[in-house]
C-alpha positions as CSV (number, residue, x, y, z in Angstrom):
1,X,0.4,23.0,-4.1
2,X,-2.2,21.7,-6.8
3,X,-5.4,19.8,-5.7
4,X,-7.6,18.0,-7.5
5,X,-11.1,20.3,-7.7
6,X,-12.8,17.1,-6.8
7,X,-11.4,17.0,-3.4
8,X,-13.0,19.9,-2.7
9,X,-16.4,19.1,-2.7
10,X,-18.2,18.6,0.7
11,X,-17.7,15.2,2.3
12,X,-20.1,15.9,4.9
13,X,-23.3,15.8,1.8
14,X,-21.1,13.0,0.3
15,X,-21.4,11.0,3.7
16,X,-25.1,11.7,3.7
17,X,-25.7,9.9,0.5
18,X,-23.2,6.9,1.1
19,X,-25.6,6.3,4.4
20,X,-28.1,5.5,2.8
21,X,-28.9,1.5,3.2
22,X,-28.4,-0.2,-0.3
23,X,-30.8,-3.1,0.6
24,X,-30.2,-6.9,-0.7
25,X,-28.0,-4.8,-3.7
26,X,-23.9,-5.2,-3.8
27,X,-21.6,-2.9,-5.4
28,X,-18.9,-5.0,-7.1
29,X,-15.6,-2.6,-8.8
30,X,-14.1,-4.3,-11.3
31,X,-10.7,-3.5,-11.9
32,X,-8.1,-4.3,-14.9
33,X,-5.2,-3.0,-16.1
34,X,-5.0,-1.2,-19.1
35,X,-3.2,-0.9,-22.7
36,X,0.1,1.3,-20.8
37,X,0.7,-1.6,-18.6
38,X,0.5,0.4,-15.8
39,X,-2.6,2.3,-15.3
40,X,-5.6,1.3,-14.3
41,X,-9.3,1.3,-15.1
42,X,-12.3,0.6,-12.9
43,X,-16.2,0.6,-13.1
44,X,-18.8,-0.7,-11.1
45,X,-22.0,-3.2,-11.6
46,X,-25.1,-3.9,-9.0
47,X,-25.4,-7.8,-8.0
48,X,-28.5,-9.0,-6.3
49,X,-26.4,-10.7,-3.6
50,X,-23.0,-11.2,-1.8
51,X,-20.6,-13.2,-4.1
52,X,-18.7,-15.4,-1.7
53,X,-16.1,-16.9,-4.3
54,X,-14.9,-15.6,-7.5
55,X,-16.9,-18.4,-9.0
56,X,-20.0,-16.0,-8.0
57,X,-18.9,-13.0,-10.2
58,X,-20.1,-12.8,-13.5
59,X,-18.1,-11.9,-16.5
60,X,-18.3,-8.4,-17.9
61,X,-17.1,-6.3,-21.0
62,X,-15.6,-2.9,-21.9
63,X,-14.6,-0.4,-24.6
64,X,-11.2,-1.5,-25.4
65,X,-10.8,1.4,-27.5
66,X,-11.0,4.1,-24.7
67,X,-7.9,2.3,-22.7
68,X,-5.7,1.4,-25.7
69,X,-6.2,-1.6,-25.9
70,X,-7.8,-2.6,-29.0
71,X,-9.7,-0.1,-32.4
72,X,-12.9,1.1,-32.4
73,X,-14.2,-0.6,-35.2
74,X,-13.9,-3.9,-33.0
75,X,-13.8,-2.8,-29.7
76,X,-15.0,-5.3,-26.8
77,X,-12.9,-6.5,-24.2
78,X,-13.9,-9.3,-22.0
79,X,-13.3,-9.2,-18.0
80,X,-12.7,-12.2,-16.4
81,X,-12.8,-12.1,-12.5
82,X,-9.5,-13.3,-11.1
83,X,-9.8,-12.1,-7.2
84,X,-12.0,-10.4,-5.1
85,X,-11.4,-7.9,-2.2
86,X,-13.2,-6.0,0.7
87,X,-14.5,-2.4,-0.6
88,X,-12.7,-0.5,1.6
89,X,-14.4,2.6,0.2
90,X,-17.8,1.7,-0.1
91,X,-17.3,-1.1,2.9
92,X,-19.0,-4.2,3.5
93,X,-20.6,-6.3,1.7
94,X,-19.1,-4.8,-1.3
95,X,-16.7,-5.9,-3.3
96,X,-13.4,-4.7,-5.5
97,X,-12.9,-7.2,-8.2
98,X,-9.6,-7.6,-9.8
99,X,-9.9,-9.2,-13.6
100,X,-7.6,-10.4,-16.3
101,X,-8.6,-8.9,-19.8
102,X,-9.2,-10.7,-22.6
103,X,-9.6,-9.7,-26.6
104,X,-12.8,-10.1,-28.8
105,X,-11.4,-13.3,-29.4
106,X,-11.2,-14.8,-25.9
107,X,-7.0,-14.3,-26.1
108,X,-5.4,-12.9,-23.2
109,X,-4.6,-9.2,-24.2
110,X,-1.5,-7.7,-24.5
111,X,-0.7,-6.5,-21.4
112,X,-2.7,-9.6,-19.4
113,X,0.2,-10.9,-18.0
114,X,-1.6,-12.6,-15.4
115,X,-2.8,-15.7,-17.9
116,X,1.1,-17.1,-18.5
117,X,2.4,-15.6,-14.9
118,X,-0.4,-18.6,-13.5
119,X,0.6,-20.9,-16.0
120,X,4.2,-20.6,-14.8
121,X,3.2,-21.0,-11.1
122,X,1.3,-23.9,-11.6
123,X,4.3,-25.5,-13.0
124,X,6.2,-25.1,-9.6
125,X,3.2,-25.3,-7.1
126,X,5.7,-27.6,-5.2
127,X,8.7,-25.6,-5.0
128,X,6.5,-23.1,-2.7
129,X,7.9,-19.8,-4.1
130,X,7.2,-16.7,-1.9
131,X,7.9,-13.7,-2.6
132,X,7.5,-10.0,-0.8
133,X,7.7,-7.0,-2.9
134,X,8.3,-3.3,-1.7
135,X,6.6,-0.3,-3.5
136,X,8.5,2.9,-3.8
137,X,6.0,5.9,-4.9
138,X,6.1,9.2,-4.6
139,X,3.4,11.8,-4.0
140,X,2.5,14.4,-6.2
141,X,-0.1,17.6,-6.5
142,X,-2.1,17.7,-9.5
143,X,0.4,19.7,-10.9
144,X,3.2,17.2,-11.0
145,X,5.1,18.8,-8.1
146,X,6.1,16.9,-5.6
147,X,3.6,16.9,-2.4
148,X,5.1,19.5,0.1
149,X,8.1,21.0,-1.5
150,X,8.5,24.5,-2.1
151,X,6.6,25.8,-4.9
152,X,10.0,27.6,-6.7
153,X,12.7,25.7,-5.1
154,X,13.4,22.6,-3.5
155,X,13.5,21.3,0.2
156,X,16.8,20.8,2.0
157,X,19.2,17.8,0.9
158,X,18.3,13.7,1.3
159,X,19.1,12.5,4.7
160,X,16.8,13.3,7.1
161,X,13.7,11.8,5.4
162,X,13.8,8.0,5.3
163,X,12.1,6.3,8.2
164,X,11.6,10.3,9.4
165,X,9.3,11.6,11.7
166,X,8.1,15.6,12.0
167,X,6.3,17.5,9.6
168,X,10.1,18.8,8.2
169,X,10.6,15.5,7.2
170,X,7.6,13.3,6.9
171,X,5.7,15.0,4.1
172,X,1.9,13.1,3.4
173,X,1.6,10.6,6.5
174,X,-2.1,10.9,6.2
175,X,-2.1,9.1,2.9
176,X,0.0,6.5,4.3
177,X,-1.8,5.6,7.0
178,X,-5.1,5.8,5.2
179,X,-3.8,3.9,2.6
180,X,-2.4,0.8,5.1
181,X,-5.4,0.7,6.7
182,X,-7.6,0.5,3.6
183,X,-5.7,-2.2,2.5
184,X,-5.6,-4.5,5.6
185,X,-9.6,-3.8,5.6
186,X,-9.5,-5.3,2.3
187,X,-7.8,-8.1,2.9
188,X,-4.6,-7.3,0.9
189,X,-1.2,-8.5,2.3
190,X,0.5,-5.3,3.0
191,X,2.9,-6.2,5.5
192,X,4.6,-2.8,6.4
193,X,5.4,0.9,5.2
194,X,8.1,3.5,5.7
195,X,9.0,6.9,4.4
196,X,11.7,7.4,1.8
197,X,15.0,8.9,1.5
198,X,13.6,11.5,-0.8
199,X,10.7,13.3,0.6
200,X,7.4,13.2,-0.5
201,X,8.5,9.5,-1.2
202,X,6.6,6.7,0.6
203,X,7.8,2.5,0.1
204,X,4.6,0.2,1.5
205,X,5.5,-3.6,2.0
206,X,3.4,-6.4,0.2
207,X,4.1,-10.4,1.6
208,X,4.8,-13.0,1.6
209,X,2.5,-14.2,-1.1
210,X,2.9,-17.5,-2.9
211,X,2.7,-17.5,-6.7
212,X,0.2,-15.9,-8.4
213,X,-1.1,-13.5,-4.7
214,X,2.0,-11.8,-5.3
215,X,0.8,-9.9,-8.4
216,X,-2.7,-9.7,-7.5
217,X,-2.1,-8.4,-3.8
218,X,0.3,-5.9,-5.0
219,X,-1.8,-4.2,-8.1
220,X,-4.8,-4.1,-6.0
221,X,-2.8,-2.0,-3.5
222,X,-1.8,0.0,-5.8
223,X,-4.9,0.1,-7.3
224,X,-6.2,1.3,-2.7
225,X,-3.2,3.9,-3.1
226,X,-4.6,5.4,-6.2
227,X,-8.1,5.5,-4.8
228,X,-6.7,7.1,-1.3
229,X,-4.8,9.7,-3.1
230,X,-7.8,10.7,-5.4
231,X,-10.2,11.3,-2.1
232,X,-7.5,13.6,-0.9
233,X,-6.9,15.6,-4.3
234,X,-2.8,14.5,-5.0
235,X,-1.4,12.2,-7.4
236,X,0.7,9.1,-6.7
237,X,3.3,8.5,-9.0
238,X,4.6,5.2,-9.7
239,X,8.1,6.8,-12.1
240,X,11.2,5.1,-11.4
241,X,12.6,8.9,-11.2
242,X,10.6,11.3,-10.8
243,X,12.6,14.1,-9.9
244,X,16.2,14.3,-12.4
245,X,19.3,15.2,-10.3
246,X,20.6,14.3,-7.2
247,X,17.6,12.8,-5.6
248,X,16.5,9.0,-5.0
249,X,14.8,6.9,-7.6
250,X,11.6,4.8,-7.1
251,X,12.1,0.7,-7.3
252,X,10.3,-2.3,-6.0
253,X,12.8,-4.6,-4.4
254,X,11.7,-8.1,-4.6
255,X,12.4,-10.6,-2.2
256,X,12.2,-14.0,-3.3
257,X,12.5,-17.8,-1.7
258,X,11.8,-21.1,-2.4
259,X,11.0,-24.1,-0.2
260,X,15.2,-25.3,-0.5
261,X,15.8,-22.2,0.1
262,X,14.0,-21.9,3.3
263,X,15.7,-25.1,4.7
264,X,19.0,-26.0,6.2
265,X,22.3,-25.2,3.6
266,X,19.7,-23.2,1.0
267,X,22.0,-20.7,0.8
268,X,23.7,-22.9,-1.7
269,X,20.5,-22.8,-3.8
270,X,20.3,-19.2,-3.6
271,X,24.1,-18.8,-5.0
272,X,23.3,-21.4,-8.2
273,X,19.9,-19.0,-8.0
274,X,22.3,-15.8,-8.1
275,X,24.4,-17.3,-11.2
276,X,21.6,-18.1,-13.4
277,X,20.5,-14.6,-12.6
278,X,24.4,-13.3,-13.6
279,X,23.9,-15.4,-17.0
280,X,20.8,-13.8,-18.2
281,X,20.8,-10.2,-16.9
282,X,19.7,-8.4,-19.7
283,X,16.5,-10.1,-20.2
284,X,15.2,-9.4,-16.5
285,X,16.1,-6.0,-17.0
286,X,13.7,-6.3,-19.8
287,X,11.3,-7.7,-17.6
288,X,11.2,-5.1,-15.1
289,X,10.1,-2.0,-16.5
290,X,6.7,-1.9,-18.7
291,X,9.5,-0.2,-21.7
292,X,11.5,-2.8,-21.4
293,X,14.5,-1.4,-19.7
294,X,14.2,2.5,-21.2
295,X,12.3,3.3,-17.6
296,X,14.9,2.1,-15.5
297,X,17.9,3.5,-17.1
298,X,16.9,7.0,-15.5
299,X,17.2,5.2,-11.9
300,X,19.9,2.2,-12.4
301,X,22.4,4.7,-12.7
302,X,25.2,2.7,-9.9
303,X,24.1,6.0,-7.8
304,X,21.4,6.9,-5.1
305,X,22.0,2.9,-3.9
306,X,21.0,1.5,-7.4
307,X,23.5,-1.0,-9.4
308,X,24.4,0.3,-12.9
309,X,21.7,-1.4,-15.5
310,X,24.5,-2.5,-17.9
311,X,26.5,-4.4,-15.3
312,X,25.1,-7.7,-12.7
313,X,26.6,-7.8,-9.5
314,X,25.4,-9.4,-6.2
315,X,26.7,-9.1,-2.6
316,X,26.2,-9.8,1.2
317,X,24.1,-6.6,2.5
318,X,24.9,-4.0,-0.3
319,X,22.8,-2.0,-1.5
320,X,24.6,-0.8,-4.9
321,X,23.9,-4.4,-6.0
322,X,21.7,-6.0,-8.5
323,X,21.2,-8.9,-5.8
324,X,21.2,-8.3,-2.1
325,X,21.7,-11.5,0.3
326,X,20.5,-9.9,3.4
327,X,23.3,-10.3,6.3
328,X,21.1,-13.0,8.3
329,X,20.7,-14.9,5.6
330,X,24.4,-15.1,5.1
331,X,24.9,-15.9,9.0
332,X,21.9,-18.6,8.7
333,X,22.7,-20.3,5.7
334,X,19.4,-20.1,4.5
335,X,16.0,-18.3,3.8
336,X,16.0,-15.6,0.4
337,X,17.8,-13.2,-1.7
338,X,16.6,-9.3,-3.0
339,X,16.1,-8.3,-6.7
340,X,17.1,-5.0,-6.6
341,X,16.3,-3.9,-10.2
342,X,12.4,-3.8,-10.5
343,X,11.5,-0.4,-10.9
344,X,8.5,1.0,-9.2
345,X,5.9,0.9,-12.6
346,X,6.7,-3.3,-13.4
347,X,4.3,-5.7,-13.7
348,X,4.9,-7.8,-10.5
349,X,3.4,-11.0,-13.0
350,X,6.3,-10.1,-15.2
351,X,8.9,-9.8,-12.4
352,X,7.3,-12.7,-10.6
353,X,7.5,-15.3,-13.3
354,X,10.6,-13.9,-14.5
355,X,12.3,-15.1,-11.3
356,X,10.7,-18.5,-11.0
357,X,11.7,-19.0,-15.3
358,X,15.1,-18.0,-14.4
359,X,15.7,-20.2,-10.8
360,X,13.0,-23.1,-11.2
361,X,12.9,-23.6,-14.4
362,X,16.3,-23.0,-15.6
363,X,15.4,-21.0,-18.8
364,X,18.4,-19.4,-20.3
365,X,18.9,-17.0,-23.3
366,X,17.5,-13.4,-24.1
367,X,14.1,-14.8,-24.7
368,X,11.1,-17.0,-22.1
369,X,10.3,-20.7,-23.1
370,X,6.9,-20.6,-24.5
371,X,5.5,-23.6,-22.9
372,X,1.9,-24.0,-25.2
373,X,4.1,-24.8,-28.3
């Protein structure tokens, strides 16, 4: 299998080198995403001190040009820290800084979803929604094949491999657990991880985050997992399917509550939730691929426990649906429902604030409510 030449350099000089005491100095990553909507860009600036708020961090620029997001003839793009993190690479006391991007003329860019994803939450603070979102991936060598399968051929059928242990079934733990562990060091919410019912194909758990620490918790782990994969030499793939044929796609399954919810009879707010969700399918689907839908076609096929992307449906505990209500919810009356369509490369600021537009604010139609008109 294909790995990166990088990975092959000595980490025993490496280690030497990072040993060395930085002094009063701080190493502070910045991180954005770029003009694809799914990729991401980093670099890194020296501060004379430990920033202990985000207020601390100053604001930065970049070549806009290089990550398609703007022309060369007027390239500069603005960073605007948003969140900080633990370095989990570089450790203590430096810092990964997550930061919306803005145009040469101070407008959020195209693919700074983050501005009007805040501006949605702040509208319904008091409604408390949470939400927890799962990220499929899958694991790849450098050469696009997937981590651990046979070089001409492929590895024996799906069934053996979700939740599996034995190295004939779990293929990359090492990444995993490197990868959970460098994110609870940073301070991200990962809340569990599992392997996949394809192998080579890993799903880590991020929540429950309230509003807007949904989509910044999740891209900065994706942000670790990228990181994590690079000092090993493989690829992670975020592709809703990866691999044509008869193999498992890649989503992230959102879970999502509000305070009524939560409480005693909510289930009744989660079935008016459900129907507004039935009324207004097309434009979530939409929403949850950064192509607008043409991603998620390969996996929302009505096979490999997807719903078909042309149809809504909902239902107690299945899995071929659009929405899942989780059995206990259905015994309990209350607590949240699962958006099964996400695919693994959304925005989680798109799929977040499409939910809370949907069920909170009761926006209908093919279209979102520009609320700054």
């Amino acid at each position: 299998m294909a790995t990166s030449a990088s990975s092959k350099l000595s980490q025993a000089v490496k280690q030497h080198y990072m040993s060395l005491p930085q002094g009063e100095k701080v190493q502070a990553m910045y991180i954005w995403i770029d003009g694809t909507g799914e990729g991401l860009r980093c670099k890194t600036r020296t501060l004379d001190f430990e920033p202990k708020s985000i207020d601390d961090l100053p604001e930065w620029n970049f070549d806009g040009s290089s990550t398609y997001q703007s022309e060369g003839s007027n390239s500069d793009m603005y960073l605007i820290p948003a969140v900080m993190f633990r370095d989990p690479f570089r450790k203590d006391p430096n810092k990964l800084v997550l930061c919306e991007v803005l145009k040469y003329n101070r407008k959020p860019a195209e693919t700074n979803l983050r501005r009007s994803c805040k501006q949605i939450m702040r509208m319904v603070e008091n409604n408390h929604p949470w939400f927890g979102m799962e990220q499929e991936y899958t694991i790849l060598g450098t050469d696009g094949h997937p981590f651990g399968w046979p070089s001409n051929g492929f590895p024996g059928p799906q069934g053996p491999y979700y939740c599996g242990v034995g190295a004939d079934k779990a293929y990359g733990r090492d990444i995993v657990e490197a990868h959970y562990r460098a994110c609870l060091y940073a301070g991200v919410q990962i809340c569990g991880t599992n392997a996949e019912v394809m192998p080579a194909q890993w799903e880590f758990q991020v929540g429950p985050c309230e509003g807007i620490n949904m989509g910044d918790h999740l891209w900065v782990a994706r942000f670790i997992l990228h990181r994590v994969c690079e000092d090993f030499g493989v690829v992670v793939s975020f592709d809703p399917k990866p691999i044509s044929g008869n193999w498992n796609g890649a989503g992230c399954h959102t879970n999502f509550s509000t305070k009524e919810m939560r409480e005693e009879g909510g289930l009744k707010v989660i079935e008016e939730s459900i129907e507004r969700l039935a009324k207004r399918h097309m434009y979530h689907i939409r929403a949850y691929d950064p192509k607008g839908g043409l991603d998620n076609a390969r996996r929302l096929t009505g096979h490999h426990e997807t719903s078909n992307i042309d149809e809504f449906s909902a239902g107690v505990a299945n899995r071929g649906a659009s929405i899942r209500i989780p059995r206990s919810v259905g015994h309990e009356k209350k607590g949240y429902f699962e958006d099964r369509r996400p695919s693994a490369n959304c925005d989680p600021y798109m799929v977040t604030q499409a939910l809370v537009r949907t069920c909170l604010l009761k926006e209908e139609g093919d279209e979102p409510t520009d609320y700054n008109k």
